[in-house]
C-alpha positions as CSV (number, residue, x, y, z in Angstrom):
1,X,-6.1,20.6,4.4
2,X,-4.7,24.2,4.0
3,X,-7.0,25.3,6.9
4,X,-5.7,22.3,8.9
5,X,-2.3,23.2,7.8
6,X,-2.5,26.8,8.9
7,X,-3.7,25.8,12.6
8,X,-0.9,23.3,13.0
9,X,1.5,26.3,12.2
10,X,0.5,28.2,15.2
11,X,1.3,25.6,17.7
12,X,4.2,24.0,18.6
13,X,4.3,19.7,18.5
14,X,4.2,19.8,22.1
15,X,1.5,21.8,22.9
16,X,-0.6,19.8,20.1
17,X,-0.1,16.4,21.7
18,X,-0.6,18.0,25.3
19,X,-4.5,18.8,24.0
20,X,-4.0,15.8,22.3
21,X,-3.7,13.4,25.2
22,X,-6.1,15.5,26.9
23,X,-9.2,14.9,24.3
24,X,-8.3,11.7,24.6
25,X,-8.8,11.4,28.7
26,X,-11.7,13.1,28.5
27,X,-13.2,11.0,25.6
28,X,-12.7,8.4,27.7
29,X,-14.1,9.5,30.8
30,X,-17.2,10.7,29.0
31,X,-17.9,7.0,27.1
32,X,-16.9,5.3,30.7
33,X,-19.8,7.5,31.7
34,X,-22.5,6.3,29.4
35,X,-21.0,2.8,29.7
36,X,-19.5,3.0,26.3
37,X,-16.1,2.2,27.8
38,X,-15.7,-0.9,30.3
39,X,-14.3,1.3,32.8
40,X,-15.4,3.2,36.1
41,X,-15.2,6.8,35.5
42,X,-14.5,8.1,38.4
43,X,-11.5,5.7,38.9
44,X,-10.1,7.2,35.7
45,X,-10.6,11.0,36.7
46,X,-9.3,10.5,40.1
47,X,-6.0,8.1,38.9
48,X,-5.5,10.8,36.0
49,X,-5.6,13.9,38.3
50,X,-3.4,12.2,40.7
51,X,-0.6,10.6,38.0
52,X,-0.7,14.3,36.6
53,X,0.3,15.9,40.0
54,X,2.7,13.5,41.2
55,X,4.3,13.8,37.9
56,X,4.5,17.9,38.6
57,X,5.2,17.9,41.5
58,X,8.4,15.2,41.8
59,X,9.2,17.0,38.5
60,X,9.9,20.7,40.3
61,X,11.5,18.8,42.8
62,X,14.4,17.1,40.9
63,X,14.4,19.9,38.8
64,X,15.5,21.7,42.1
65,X,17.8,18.9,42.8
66,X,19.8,19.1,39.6
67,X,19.5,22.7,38.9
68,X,17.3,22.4,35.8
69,X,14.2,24.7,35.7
70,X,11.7,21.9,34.3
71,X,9.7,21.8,31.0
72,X,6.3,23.0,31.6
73,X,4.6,20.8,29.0
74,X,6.9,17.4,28.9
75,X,5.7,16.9,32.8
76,X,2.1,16.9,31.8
77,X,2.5,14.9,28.5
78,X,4.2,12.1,30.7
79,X,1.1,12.5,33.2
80,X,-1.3,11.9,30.8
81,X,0.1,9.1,29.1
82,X,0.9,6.9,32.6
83,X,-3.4,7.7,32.6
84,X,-4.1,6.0,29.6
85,X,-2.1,3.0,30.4
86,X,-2.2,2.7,33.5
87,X,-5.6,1.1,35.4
88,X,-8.1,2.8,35.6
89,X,-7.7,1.4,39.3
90,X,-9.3,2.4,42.2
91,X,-7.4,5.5,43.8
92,X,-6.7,4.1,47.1
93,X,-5.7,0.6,47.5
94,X,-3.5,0.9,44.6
95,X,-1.8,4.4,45.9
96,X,2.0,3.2,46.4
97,X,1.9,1.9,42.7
98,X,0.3,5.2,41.4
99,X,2.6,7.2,43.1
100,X,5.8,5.3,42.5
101,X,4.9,5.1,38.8
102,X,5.2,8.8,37.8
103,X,8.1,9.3,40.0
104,X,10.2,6.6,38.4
105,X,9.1,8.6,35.3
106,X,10.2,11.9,36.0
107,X,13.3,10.6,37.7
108,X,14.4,8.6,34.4
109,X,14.5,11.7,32.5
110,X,17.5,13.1,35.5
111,X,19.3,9.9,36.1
112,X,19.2,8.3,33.3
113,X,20.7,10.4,30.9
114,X,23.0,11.0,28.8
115,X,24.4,14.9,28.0
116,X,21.7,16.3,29.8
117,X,19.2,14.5,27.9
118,X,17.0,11.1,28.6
119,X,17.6,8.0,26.8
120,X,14.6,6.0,27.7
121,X,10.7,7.5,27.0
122,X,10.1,8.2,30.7
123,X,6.5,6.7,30.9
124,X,7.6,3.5,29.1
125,X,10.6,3.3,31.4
126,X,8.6,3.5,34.6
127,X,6.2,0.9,33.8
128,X,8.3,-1.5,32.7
129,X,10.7,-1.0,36.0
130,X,7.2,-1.3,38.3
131,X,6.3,-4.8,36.6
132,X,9.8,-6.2,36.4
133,X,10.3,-4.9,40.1
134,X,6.7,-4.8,41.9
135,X,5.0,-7.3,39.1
136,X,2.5,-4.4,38.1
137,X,2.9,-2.5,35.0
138,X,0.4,-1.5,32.2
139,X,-2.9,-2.3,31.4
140,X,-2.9,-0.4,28.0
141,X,-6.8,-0.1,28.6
142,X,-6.6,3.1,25.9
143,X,-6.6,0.1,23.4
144,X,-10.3,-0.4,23.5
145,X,-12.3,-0.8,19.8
146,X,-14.4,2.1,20.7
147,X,-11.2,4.6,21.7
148,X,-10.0,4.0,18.6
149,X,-11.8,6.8,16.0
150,X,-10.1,9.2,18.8
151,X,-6.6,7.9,18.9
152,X,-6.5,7.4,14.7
153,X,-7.7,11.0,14.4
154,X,-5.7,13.0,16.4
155,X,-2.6,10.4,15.8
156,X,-3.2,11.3,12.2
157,X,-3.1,14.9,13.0
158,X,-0.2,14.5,15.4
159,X,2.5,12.8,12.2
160,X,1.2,15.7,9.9
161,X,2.3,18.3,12.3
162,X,6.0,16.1,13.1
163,X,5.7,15.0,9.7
164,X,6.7,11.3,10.7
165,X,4.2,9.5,9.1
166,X,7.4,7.1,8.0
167,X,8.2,6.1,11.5
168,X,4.7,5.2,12.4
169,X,3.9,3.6,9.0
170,X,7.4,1.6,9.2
171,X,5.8,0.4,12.7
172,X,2.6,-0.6,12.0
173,X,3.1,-1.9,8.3
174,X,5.8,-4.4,9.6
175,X,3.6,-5.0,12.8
176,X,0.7,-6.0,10.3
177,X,2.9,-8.0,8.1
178,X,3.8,-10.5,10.7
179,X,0.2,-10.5,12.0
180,X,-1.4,-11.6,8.7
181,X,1.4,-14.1,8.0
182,X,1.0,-15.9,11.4
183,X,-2.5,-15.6,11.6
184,X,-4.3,-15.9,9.1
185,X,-7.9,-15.0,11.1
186,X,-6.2,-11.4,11.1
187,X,-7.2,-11.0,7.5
188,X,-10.8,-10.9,8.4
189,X,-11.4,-9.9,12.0
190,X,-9.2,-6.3,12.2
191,X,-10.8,-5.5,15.7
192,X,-7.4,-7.3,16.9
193,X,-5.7,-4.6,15.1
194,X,-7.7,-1.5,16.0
195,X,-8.8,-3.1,19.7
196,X,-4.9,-3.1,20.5
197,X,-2.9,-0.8,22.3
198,X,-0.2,-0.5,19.0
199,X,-1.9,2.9,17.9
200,X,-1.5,4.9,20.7
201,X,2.0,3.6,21.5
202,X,2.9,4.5,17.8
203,X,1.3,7.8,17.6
204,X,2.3,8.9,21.4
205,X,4.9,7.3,22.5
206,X,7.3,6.2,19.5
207,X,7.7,9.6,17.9
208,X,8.4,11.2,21.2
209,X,10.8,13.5,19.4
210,X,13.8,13.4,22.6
211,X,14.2,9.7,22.4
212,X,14.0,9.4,18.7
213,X,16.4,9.8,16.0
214,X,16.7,13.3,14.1
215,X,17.5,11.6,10.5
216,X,14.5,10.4,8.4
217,X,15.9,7.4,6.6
218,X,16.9,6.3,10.2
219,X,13.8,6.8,11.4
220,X,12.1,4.2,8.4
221,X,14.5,1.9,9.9
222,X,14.2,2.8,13.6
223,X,9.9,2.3,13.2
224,X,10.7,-1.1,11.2
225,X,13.6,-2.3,14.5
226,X,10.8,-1.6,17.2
227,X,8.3,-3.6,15.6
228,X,10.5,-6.2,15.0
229,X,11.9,-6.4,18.2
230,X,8.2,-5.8,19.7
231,X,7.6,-9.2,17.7
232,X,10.8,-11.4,18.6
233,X,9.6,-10.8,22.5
234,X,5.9,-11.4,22.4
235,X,6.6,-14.7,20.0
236,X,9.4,-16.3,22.0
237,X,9.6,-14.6,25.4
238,X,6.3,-15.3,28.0
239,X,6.8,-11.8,29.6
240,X,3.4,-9.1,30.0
241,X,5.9,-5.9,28.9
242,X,7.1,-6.6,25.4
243,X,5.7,-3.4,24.1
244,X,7.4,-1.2,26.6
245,X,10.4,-3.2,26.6
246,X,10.4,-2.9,22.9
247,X,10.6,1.0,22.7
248,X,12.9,0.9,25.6
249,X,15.4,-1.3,23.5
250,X,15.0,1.0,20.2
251,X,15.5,4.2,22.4
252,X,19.2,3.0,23.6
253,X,19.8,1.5,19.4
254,X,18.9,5.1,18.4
255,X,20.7,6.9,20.9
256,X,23.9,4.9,20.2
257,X,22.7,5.3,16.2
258,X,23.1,9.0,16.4
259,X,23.9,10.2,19.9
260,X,23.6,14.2,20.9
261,X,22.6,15.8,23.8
262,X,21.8,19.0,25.6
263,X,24.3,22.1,24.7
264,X,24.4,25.7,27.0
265,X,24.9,28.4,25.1
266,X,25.4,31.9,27.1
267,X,24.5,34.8,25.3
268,X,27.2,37.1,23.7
269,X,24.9,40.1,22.1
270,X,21.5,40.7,20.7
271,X,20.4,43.6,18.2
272,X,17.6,44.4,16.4
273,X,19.0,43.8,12.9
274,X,15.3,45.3,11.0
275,X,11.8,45.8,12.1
276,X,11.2,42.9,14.2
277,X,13.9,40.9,13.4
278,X,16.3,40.4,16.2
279,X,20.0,38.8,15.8
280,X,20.8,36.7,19.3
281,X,24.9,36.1,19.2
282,X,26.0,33.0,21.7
283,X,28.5,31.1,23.0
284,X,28.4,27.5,23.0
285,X,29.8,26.1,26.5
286,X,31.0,23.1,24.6
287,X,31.4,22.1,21.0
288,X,28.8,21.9,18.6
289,X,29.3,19.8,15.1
290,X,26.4,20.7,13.1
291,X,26.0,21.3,9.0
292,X,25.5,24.4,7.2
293,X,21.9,24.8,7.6
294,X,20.8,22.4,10.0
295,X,18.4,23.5,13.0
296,X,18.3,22.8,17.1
297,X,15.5,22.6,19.5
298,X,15.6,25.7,21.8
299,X,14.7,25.3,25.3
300,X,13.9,28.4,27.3
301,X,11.8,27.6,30.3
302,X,10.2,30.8,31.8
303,X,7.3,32.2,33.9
304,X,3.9,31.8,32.7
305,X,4.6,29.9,28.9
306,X,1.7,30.4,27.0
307,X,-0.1,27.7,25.1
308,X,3.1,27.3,23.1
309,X,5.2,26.3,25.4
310,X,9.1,27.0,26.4
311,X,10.7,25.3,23.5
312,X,11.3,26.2,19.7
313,X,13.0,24.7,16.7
314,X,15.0,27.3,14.9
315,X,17.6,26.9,12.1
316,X,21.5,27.6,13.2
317,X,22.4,31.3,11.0
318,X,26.0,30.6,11.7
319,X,28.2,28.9,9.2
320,X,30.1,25.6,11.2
321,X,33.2,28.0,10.8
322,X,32.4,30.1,13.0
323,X,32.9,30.3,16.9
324,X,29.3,31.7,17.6
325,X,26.0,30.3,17.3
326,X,23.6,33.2,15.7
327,X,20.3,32.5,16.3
328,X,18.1,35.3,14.0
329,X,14.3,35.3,14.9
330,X,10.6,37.6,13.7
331,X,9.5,38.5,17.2
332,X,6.6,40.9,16.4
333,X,5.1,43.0,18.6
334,X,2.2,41.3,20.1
335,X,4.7,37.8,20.3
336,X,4.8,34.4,22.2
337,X,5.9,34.0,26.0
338,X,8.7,32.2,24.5
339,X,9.9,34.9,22.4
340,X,9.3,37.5,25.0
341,X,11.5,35.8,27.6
342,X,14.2,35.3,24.6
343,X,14.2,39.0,23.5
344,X,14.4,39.5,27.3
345,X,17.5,37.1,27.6
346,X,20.7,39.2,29.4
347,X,23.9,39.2,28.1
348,X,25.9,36.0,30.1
349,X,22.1,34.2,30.5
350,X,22.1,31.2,29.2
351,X,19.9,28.7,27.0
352,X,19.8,25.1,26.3
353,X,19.6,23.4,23.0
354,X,19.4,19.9,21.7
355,X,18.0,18.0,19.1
356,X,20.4,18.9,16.2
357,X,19.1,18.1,13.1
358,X,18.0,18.4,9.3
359,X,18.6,17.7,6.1
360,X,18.2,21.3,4.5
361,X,21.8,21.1,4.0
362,X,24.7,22.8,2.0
363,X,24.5,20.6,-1.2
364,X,27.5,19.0,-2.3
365,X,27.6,18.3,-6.3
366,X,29.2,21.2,-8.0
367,X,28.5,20.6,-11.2
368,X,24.8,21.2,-10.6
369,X,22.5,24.7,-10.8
370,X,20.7,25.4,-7.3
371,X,18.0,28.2,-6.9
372,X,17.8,29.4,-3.2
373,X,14.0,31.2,-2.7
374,X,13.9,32.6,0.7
375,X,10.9,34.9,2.4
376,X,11.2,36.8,5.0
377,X,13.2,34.8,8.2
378,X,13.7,32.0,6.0
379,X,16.9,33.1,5.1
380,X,18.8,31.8,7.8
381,X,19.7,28.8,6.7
382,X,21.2,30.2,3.5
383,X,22.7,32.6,5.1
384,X,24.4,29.6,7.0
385,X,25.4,27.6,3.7
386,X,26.5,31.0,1.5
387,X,29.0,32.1,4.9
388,X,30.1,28.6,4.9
389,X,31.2,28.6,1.2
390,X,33.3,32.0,1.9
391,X,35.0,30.6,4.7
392,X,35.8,27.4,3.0
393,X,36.4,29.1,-0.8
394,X,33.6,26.7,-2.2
395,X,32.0,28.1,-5.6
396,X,28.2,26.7,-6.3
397,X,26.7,28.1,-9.2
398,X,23.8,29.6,-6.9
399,X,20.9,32.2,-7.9
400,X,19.3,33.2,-4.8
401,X,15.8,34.9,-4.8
402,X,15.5,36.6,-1.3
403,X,11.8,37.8,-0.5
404,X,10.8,40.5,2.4
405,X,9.4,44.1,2.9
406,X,11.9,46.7,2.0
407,X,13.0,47.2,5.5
408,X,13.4,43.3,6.1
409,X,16.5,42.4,3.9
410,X,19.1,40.9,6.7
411,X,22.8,39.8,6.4
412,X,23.5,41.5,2.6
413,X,26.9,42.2,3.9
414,X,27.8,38.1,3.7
415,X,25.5,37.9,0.4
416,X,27.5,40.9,-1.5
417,X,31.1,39.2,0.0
418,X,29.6,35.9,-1.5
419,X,28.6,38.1,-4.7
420,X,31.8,39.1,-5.2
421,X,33.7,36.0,-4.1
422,X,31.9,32.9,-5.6
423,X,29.4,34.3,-8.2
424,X,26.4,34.0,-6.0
425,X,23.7,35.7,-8.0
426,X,21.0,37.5,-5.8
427,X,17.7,38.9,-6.6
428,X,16.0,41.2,-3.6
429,X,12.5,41.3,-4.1
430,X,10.0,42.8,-2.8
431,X,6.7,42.0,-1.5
432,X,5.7,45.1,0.4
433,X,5.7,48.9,-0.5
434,X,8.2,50.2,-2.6
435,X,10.7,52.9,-1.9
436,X,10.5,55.0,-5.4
437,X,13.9,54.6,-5.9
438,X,13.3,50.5,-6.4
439,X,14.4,49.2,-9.6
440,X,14.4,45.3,-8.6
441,X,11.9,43.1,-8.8
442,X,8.3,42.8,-6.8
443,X,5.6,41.0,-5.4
444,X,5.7,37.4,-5.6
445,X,8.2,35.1,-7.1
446,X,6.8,33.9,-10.7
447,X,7.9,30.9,-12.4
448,X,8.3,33.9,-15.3
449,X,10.8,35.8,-13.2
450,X,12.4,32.4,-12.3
451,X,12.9,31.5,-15.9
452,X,14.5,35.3,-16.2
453,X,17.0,34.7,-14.1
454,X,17.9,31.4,-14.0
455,X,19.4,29.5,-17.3
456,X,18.7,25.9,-16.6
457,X,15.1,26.2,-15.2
458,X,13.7,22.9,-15.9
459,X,16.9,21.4,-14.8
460,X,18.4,23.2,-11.7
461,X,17.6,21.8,-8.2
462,X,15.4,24.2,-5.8
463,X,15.9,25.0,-1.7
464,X,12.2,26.9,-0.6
465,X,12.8,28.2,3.2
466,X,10.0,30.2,4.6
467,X,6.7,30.6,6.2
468,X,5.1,27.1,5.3
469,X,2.2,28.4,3.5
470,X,4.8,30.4,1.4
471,X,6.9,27.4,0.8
472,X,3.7,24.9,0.1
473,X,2.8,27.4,-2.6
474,X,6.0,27.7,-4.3
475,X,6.6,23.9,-4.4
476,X,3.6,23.5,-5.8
477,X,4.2,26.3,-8.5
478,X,7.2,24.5,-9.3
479,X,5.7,20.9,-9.9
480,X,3.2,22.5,-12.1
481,X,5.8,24.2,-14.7
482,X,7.7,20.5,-15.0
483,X,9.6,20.7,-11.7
484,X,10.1,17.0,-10.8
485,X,9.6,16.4,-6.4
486,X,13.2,15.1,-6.6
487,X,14.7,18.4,-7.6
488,X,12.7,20.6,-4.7
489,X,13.5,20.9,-1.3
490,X,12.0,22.1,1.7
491,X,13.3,23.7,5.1
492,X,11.1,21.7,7.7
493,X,11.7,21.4,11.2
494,X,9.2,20.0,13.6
495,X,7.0,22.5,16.0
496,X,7.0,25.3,13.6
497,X,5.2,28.3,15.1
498,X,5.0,31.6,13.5
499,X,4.5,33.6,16.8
């Protein structure tokens, strides 16, 4: 899984369900070929090219319209999806509903929105709009008995990377509860579970991340409402759209749940701040409410996105005290497109963000020990919580072990305030080359040097923010020296990417 783990790193959630989606089309246009699939395979390369370019193309258009440069890989997503639900039909005689379709798509994510963001999954919206107003909607053909190895394997894939294997789960577990309990046949013929179209919908289209809560918990609870909402309309209403109609309901119960939307933020300053590590200063064009050490999704559309796309998730630096929003980021050398076009950012440009969220928080029980371990960039969120607690004259009893190359160490001003201020204890270490003046600690972070610096090991409560691998490891070194899971946790944010 490490391998697996390393791969899923380098690629943001949107690009993975982009090649996703894309297996799966061409899975199925290969087994429609050698009659595998019921289907004519032609009718589904010729509907999916054309879904896919009337979705790009009324895309740039509104984007025009409402002044909004377009995300590269969202218009694509939504193409392939309308293709696996829609038909396969022959191209032709069924043109107006294959061109009405995408644009009712692309047009829900502009009109109906909320803060600059869509409320409604835009390929669920515009096919339950074509059969309520044209009596045409989805065929779901993508559930199909022998599509299923393909949707299950990269689905699996997909909750790893977004790690939402609760929301799906909470879906399908309550899904399959009411099915065994009403039909008791279920029990021994599960090709009316896999045959279905309930797996794609809750692989693809329920943890579209936009129209989904941010919180966890909430999302248990928003996977458990869709399902039973899904089952309340296909037992006591005689209507052909109850799974569509199903998300659509749980979209606007999540939006009004936790509402957010879009935020511009117009850059103030940028500065290299060490070797690679650049410091971005904005700001925010309206108010932002967000915790010490919570993250956004950063959208930066630009020329030519590579494979990873225009948007990022990184963790807000800031404390909520302050009027900026610092955004600190690695942008090596040899980087993304989407860090290029950020270090290229002028001052007064702006950037959009959304998605606030995260639960790698400033912790509140003061009577408790917390050990911070940071490597390399993954010191911004503590650098977020330990600026908040100088602002707000909050003591922790806080040992913080901060990782890096000699000529990485970043924001030691706030951690020698915080030093002298609220007993923060910090330990640099480092995991490069030495100067020969070093006296501190090196290499990596030992449960040995943990138990040298910190009185309560077995006892204190543990934040790990860093490269995943780094983290993985540390977690793990943790739970073998009597750590318990409850008292570790992890900085995660969907769509990490290195690069």
């Amino acid at each position: 899984m490490q391998k697996l783990d390393t791969f899923l790193n380098g690629i943001t959630m949107y690009c993975l369900m982009l090649w996703y989606l894309k297996l799966l089309f061409a899975a199925a246009v290969i087994l429609s070929f050698f009659h595998i699939l019921p289907f004519n395979p032609l009718d589904i390369l010729t509907d999916g090219i054309y879904l896919i370019a009337v979705c790009f193309i009324a895309n740039q258009i509104l984007g025009l319209i409402f002044n909004v440069k377009p995300n590269y890989e969202s218009q694509f997503i939504s193409g392939f999806i309308l293709a696996l639900i829609i038909g396969p039909l022959p191209l032709l005689p069924n043109l107006f509903f294959l061109t009405i379709t995408p644009i009712f798509a692309m047009a829900s994510k502009y009109l109906v929105a909320y803060h600059r963001q869509h409320i409604f999954n835009p390929a669920a919206f515009a096919v339950f709009l074509t059969a309520v107003i044209f009596g045409k909607g989805a065929s779901w053909w993508i559930g199909n008995l022998n599509m299923a190895p393909f949707v299950i394997l990269g689905g699996l894939i997909i909750l790893r990377k977004l790690h939402l294997f609760n929301l799906t789960f909470a879906f399908l577990m309550t899904f399959l509860a009411f099915l065994s309990l009403s039909n008791l046949n279920f029990l021994f013929d599960l090709n009316i579970f896999f045959a279905s179209s309930v797996l794609f919908f809750s692989f693809v289209m329920l943890t579209e991340p936009i129209t989904s809560p941010t919180d966890k918990t909430v999302l248990t609870y928003y996977g458990i409402f869709t399902a039973f909402i899904f089952i309340i309309l296909q037992r006591f209403f005689n209507i052909p759209y109850t799974l569509e109609l199903s998300l659509l309901v749980a979209n606007l119960a999540g939006r009004i749940v936790q509402s957010g939307g879009t935020y511009t933020l117009m850059l103030k300053k940028k500065r290299e701040i060490a070797p690679t590590l650049w410091e971005f200063i904005f700001e925010p064009l309206q108010p932002i409410h967000y915790k010490a050490g919570q993250y956004l999704e950063w959208n930066l559309p630009h020329s030519h996105p590579d494979s990873r796309g225009s948007r990022r998730y990184f963790t807000i630096a800031s404390s909520p005290t302050e009027k900026e929003i610092i955004l600190a980021v690695k942008i090596p050398e040899k980087s993304s497109s989407f860090k290029s076009a950020l270090k290229s950012l002028s001052v007064r440009e702006s950037i959009h963000v959304r998605k606030l969220a995260g639960d790698f928080i400033q912790p509140q029980e003061v009577d408790k020990q917390y050990v911070f371990i940071a490597g390399g960039i993954g010191i911004t969120p503590f650098r977020s919580i330990i600026k908040h607690l100088l602002d707000t004259n909050t003591s922790l009893s806080i040992v913080l072990f901060y990782t890096a190359s000699s000529k990485e160490f970043i924001f030691e001003d706030i951690f020698t305030q915080a030093r002298q201020k609220t007993g923060l204890r910090i330990i640099y270490v480092i995991s490069g080359d030495c100067p020969k003046s070093w006296q501190g600690e090196t290499g990596y972070i030992t449960c040995g040097m943990l138990r040298k610096y910190v009185k309560n090991f077995t006892q204190a409560i543990y934040y790990l923010s860093g490269p995943q691998p780094m983290v993985v490891a540390y977690a793990n070194m943790l739970k073998e020296n009597g750590i318990r899971k409850s008292q570790i946790k992890t900085d995660y944010f969907p769509g990490y990417t290195q690069i």
